[in-house]
N, C-alpha and C positions, 0 to 999 in steps of 0.2 A: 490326750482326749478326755473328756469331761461329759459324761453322759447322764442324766434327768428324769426320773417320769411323772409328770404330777397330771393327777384326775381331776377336770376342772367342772363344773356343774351346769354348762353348756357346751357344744359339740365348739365352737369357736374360742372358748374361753382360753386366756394365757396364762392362768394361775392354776390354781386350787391344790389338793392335798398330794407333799409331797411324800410317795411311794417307793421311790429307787434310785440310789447314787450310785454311780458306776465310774473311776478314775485308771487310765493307762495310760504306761509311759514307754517309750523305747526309744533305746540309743543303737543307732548303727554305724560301725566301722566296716571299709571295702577297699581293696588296693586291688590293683592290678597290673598285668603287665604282658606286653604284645612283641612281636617282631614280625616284620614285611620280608618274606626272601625272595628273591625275584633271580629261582638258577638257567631259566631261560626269558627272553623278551618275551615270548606270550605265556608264561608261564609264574603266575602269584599266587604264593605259599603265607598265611598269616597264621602261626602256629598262638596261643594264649593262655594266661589262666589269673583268674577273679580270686581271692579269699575274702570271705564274707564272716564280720560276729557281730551279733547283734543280744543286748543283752535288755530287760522287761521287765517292767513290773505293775501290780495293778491292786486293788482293791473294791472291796462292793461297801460304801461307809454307809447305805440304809439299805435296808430290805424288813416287806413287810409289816412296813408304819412304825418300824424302830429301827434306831440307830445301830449299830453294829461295824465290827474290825473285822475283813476278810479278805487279809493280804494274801497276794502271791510273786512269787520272782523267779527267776531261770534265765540261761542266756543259751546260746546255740549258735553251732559255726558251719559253714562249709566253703569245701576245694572243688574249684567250678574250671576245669581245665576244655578248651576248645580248639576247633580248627577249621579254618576256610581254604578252600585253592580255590582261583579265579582263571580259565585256561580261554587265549583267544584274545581279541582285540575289545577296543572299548566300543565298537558294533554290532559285535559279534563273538561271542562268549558262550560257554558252559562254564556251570561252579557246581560247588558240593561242599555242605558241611557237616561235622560233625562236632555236639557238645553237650555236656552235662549241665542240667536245670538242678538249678534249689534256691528255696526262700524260705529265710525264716520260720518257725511257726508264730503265730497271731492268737490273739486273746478276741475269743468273741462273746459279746454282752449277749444273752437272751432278747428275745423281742418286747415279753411280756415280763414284770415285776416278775421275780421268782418269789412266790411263797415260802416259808420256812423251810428247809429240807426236799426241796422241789427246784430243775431247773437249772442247776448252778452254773456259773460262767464256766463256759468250757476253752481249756491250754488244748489247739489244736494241733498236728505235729508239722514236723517241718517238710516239704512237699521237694520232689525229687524226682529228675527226668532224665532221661536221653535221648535227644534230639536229632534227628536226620534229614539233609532236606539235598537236593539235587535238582538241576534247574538250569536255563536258557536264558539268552535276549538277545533280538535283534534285530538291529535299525536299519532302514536304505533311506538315506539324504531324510529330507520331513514328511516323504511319503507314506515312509509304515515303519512303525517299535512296535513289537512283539516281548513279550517275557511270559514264561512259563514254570513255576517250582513245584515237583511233589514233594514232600514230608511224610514226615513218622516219629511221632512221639510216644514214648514208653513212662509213664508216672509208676513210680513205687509207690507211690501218695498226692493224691492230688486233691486240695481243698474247695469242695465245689460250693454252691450259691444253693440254699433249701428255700422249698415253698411251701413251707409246714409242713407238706408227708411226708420229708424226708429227712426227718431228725425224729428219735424217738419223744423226743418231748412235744414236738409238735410247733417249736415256740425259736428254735435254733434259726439263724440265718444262715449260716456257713456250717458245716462239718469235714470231717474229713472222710475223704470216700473211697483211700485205697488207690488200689490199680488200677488205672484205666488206661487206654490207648486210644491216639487221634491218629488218623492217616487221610491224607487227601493228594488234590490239586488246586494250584493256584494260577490264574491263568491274566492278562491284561494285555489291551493292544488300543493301539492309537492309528489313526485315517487321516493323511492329510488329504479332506476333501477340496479343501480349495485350491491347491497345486493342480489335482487331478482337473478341475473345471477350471484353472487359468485366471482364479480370480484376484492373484497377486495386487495389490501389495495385503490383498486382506486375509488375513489366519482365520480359515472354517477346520475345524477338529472332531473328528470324532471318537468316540471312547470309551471302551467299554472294560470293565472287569467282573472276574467269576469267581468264585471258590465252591467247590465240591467238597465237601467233610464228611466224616464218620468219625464220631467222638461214644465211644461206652466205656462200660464197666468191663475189666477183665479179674474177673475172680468173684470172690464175695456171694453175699448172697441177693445182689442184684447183678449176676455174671449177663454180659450181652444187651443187657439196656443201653439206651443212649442216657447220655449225661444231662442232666437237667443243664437249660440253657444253651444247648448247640444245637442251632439251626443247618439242616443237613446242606442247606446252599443259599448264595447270595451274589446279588446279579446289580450291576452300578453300569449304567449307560451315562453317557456324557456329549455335550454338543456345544462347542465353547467358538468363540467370535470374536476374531479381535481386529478393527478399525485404525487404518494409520491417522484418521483424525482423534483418536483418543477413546473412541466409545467400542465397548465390546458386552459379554454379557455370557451365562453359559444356566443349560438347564441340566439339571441331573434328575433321573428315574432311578429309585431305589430299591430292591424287591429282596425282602428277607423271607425268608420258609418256616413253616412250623417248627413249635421247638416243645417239648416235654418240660414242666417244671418241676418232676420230684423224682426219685430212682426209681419209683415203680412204675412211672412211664402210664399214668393214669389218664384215659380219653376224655371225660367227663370233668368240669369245673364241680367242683362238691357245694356244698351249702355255703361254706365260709371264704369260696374264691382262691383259696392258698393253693389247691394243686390243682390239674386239670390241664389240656393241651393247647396250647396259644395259636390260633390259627394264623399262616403267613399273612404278611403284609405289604403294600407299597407307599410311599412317598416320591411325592416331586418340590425339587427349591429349584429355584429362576434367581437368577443374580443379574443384578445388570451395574456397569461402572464406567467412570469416563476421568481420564489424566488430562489433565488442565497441559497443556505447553509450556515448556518450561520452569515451571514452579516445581515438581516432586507431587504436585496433590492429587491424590486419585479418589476422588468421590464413589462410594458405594452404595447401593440400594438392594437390599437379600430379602426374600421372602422362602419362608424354612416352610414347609407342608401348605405346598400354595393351593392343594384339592381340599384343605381344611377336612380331610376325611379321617374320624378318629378311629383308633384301632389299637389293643392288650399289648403292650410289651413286656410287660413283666407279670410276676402274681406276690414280687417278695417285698418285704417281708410277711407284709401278714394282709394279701388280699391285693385287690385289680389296680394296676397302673397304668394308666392313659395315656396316649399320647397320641401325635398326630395333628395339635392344631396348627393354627395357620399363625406364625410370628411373621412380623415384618422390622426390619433393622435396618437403618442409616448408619452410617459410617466415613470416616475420612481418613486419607492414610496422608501424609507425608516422610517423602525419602530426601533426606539431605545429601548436596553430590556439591563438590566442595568448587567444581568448573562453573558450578552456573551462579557463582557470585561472583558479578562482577570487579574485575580488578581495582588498584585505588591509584 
């Protein structure tokens, strides 16, 4: 990664004086290795485990309108042992796993040129969890799929996303934040509504998915906050169509919940936009597509935030990010199937 800052003398300009070189590098090595036991027919056992090294290095070769050498290097490993059971048919199931998280730690560049003895790039640490989740699914013919998972994640160190108040500098994107704990529910389920109305041969679907979260801080001295960037719930409806003459189409309704962007969990956007609370939001896209007969081509036409209603998704790194408008995208797929060419 190769990173730049130059102050150019209009808000558009591509040039002008350069202020900060920032270079990093990383090489990572990962093996792993699994086994399937299967000591009864409804009964799968996938016992596991990852080893992970990954080794860095990085330097700042300007800072402050002079050139300057400020290498650094380190490497870091971790044993990432896990386990799934799968209990039940493939309609009809309970599972539960358990496993140890860790990544790396990462090198994160300041946002703003660091001043002399100001700022410095900060070696964040390596980030470490254990993970529990237990959970459901279940189909009847294309009438109705249900699946349901709660979890519980425990971080010794979890590297979170700042929005300027929550790095002392003011100026950080990432830090590290300690301990925190996620726990929720995961929930999704599908409607075959056109079986129910008899409208064979035509696929009407309906679909929806939830999550319910609570993600804070456990310890420190932002104990019981939420974590900047976990929205406490998010809700995905779906309405999908599909034509045996080839046309179908699906809208989805999106709905994300308020999220805090700094560890003090501040209500108010400040002067400079970096912290302050994101109020929820929705979105809707419309897809529509049609499969040619026998060729493989399937024509698309997607329109991404088709209410064109814009709305805050972020605040990082340094102030308000937009989002929400209205894209439209064409596309063409082809699937090659080796039967629909004709013999010779």
């Amino acid at each position: 990664a190769h990173y730049d800052q130059r102050t150019g003398g209009t808000p558009s300009s591509n040039a002008g004086s350069l202020d900060y070189v920032f270079d990093h590098s990383s090489v990572g090595l990962a093996a792993y290795a699994e086994d399937r036991l299967q000591p009864r027919d409804w009964l799968l056992v996938t016992p596991g485990v990852r080893f992970e090294e990954g080794y860095f290095q990085s330097n700042v070769s300007r800072q402050a309108d002079a050139d300057t050498v400020q290498p650094a290097k380190g490497h870091a490993g971790g044993v990432i042992p896990g386990i799934g059971m799968v209990a039940g048919t493939p309609k009809a199931n309970v599972y539960a796993g358990l496993h140890v998280g860790w990544a790396p730690p990462r090198v994160t560049s300041p946002i703003l040129p660091p001043e002399a003895g100001t700022n410095p790039v900060q070696q964040l640490q390596a980030e470490s969890s254990i993970n529990y989740e237990v959970g459901t699914r279940l189909t009847y013919k294309r009438l109705v799929h249900f699946e349901g998972t709660a979890y519980l994640i425990n971080f010794d160190n979890q590297v979170v996303a700042s929005s300027g108040g929550l790095a002392s500098s003011g100026v950080a994107e990432f830090i590290n934040g300690g301990a925190t704990r996620h726990y929720g529910v995961e929930g999704g389920a599908s409607f075959g509504l056109g079986e129910v109305l008899k409208l064979r041969p035509t696929v009407v679907d309906l679909g929806a998915r939830y999550t319910l979260a609570r993600a804070y801080f456990d310890g420190g001295p932002w104990n019981g906050n939420w974590l900047p960037y976990a929205p406490g719930a998010m809700l995905v409806g779906t309405l999908d169509v599909e034509h045996p003459s080839g046309f179908g189409g699906q809208i989805a309704w999106t709905y994300v919940g308020a999220q805090f962007t700094d560890a003090q969990n501040t209500l108010a956007l400040d002067a400079t936009a970096r912290v302050g609370k994101i109020p929820s939001y929705q979105t809707v896209d419309v897809a529509l597509r049609y499969k040619l007969p026998k060729t493989g081509l399937t024509f698309k036409l997607a329109m991404k935030d088709a209410m064109n209603e814009t709305f805050i998704y972020a605040l990082r790194p340094d102030g308000i990010r937009v989002g929400g408008f209205r894209q439209i995208l064409l596309g063409v797929r082809w699937d090659w199937d080796e039967k629909r060419v004709p013999a010779q």
